[in-house]
N, C-alpha and C positions, 0 to 999 in steps of 0.2 A: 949672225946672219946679216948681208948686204945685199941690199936690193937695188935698183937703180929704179928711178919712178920718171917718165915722159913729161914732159911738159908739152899739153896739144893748147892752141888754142879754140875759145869755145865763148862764139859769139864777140862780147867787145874785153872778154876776161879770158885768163888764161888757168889751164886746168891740169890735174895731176890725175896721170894713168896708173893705177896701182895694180901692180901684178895679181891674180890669182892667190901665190901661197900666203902672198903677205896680208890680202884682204880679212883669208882662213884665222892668221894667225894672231889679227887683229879684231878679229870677229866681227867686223866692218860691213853692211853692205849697200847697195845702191841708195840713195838717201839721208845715207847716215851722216851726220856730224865728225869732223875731226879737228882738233888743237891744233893748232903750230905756237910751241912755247917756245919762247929764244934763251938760252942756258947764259950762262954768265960769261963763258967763253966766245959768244957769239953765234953757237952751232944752232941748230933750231931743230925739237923736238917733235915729231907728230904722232899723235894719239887721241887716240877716242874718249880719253876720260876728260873731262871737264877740270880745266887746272882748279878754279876756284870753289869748285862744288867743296874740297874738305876743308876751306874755308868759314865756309857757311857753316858746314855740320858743326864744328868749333863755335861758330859761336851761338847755333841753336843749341849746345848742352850748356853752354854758358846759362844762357836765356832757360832752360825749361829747368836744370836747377835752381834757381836762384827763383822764380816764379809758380816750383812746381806743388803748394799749395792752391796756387792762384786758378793754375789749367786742370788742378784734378776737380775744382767747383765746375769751371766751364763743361766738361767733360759731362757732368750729369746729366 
């Protein structure tokens, strides 16, 4: 699927018009949050998932493995 997205300006920044189906199919809506990741080729990504969030997950099993005597006390 190719979409082409607007570029309006909007106040002293400029903004992206996203179609309808692609909003759908991004499950996107008014308010929400989106990515722009730049790929190694230079292209640039858009999406709603947070690139670093499975970052973090990674290294909270790190973390609650390695301490997870520690957090089942806490837990009581």
């Amino acid at each position: 699927m190719t979409s082409q997205l607007k570029v309006r300006k909007i106040g002293n920044s400029l903004g992206l018009i996203v179609p309808k189906e692609l909003s759908d199919l991004m499950h996107v809506k008014e308010g929400d949050t989106l990515h722009a990741v730049v790929d190694a080729q230079g292209g640039v990504r858009i999406t709603p998932y947070d690139p670093h969030f499975e970052d973090a997950m990674k290294a909270f099993e790190h973390t609650r493995r390695k301490y997870r005597n520690a957090l089942k006390e806490l837990a009581k």
